[in-house]
C-alpha positions in Angstrom: 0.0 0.0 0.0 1.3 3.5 -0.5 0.3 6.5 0.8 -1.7 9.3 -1.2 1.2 11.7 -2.3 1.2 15.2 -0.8 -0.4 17.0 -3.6 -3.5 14.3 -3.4 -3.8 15.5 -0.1 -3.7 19.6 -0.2 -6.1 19.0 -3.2 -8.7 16.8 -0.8 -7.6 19.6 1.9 -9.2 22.1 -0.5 -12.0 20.7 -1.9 -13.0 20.6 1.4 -12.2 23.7 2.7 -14.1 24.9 -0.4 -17.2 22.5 0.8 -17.2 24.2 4.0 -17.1 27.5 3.0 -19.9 26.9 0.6 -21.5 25.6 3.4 -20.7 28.4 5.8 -21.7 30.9 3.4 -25.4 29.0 2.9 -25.7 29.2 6.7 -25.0 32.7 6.9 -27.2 33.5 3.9 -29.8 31.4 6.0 -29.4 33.2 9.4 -29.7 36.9 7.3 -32.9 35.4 5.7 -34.1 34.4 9.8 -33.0 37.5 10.8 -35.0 39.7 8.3 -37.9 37.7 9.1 -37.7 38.1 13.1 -37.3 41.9 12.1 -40.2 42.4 10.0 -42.0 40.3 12.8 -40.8 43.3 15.2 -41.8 45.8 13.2 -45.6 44.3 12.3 -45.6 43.5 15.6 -44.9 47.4 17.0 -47.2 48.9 14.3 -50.1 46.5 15.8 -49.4 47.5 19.3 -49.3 51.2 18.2 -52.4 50.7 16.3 -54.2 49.1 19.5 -52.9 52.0 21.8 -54.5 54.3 19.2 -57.3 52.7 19.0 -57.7 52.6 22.8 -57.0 55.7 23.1 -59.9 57.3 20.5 -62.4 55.0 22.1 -61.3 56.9 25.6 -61.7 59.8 24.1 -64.8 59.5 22.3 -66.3 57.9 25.4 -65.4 60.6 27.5 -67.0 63.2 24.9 -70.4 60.9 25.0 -70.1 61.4 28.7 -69.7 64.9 28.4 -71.9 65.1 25.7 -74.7 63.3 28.1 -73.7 65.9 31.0 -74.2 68.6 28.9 -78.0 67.3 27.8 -78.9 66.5 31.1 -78.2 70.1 32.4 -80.3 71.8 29.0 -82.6 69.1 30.2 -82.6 70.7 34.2 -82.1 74.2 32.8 -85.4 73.8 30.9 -87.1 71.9 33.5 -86.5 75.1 36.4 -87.5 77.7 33.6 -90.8 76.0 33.2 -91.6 75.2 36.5 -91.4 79.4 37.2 
């Protein structure tokens, strides 16, 4: 038996080192592509919850102006009530 000659070897030695660095490079492409996703997820993810607050927040606000709104009818209401009853 004889042994693979040296240039056998550091050809084998870089086939493979090109293998893994195709490889690498896949993995890396692959974690970019994860990472985009997990940042658009962020993103959609802080627009809903800024579209929730918003939406909390106008249904406060028109709730309150109903409430106002009702204050406002029941005084006319009172207001028209004394003036009648003199």
């Amino acid at each position: 038996m004889s042994s693979p000659a040296h240039s056998d070897l550091s050809q084998n030695d870089a086939e493979m080192l090109k293998k893994q660095c195709r490889e690498m490079q896949r993995w890396h492409e692959e974690e970019q592509q994860s990472l985009l996703q997990l940042q658009k997820a962020a993103e959609a993810r802080r627009a809903e919850h800024a579209a929730q607050k918003a939406r909390r927040e106008a249904e406060a606000r028109a709730k309150e102006e109903a409430e106002r709104q009702r204050v406002a009818e029941e005084e006319e209401r009172k207001k028209r009530t004394r003036k009648y009853l003199q």
